[in-house]
C-alpha positions in Angstrom: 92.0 86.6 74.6 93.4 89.2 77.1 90.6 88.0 80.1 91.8 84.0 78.9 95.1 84.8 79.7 94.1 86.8 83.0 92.1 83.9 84.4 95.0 81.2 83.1 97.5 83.5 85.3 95.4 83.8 88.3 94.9 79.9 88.2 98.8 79.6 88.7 99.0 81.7 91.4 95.6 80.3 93.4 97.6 77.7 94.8 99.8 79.0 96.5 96.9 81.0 98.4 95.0 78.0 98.5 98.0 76.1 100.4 97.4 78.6 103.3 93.7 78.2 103.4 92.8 80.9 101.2 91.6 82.1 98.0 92.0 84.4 95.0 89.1 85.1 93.3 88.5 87.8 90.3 86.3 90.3 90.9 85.9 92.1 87.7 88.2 93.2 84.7 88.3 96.2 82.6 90.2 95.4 79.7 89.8 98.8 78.0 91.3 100.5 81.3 93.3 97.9 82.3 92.0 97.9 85.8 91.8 94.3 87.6 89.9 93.5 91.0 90.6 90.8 93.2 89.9 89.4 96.1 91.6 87.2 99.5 89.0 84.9 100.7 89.1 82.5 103.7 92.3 82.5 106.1 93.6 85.5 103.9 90.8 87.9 106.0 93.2 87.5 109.1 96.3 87.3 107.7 99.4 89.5 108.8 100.5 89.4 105.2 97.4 89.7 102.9 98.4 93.6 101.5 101.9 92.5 100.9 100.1 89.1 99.2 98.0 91.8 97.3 100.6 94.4 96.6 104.1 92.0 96.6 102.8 89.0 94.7 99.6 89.6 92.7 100.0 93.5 92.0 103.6 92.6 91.0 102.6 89.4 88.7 99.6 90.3 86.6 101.2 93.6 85.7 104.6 91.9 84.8 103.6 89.2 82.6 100.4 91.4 81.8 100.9 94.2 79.9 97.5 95.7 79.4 97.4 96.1 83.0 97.9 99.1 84.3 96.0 99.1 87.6 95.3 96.0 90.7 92.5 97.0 92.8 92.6 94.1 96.1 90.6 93.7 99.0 90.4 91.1 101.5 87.0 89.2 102.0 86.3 90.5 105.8 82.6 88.9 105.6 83.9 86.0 107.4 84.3 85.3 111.1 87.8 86.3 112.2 88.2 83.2 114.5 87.0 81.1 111.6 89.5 82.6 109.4 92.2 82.0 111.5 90.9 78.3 111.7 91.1 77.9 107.9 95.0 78.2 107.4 98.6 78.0 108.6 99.3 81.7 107.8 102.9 83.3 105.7 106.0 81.6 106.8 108.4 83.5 108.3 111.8 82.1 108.3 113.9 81.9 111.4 117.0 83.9 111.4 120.1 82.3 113.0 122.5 84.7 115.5 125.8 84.4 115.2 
């Protein structure tokens, strides 16, 4: 039950990774220690933002709505060609701030 509801929560976040020419991918999942591992694939391996994608977004979600989480282990798929990584997606948006 506890690894249905992982996967059913990483689905609703894969999107928004996807939309930038990535991927999230689980790794493994230790129920009994609570310990998750994921994974950035495709533009994610030369983003700016990945940790903060990592740490910010999917760190911060599965143990929120997760309770038997205790611990996100995240890494960024760095097999793949930088240049071809960079090809693969747009990258984070960063808003542009107006002066007054």
């Amino acid at each position: 039950m506890r690894l249905k509801a992982l996967n059913a929560l990483l689905d609703l976040m894969r999107p928004s990774v996807q939309a930038d020419g990535g991927d999230l991918v689980l790794i493994r999942a230790d129920v009994e220690s609570g310990v998750v591992e994921v994974q950035l694939q495709g533009a994610c391996s030369s983003c700016a933002i990945s940790s903060d994608t990592l740490q910010g977004g999917v760190t911060r979600i599965l143990k929120d709505r997760l309770a038997w989480v205790t611990d996100v282990i995240g890494g960024v798929d760095d097999s793949i060609d930088p240049e071809d990584s960079m090809s693969l997606g747009v990258g984070g948006y960063v808003p542009r701030y107006r002066q007054l």
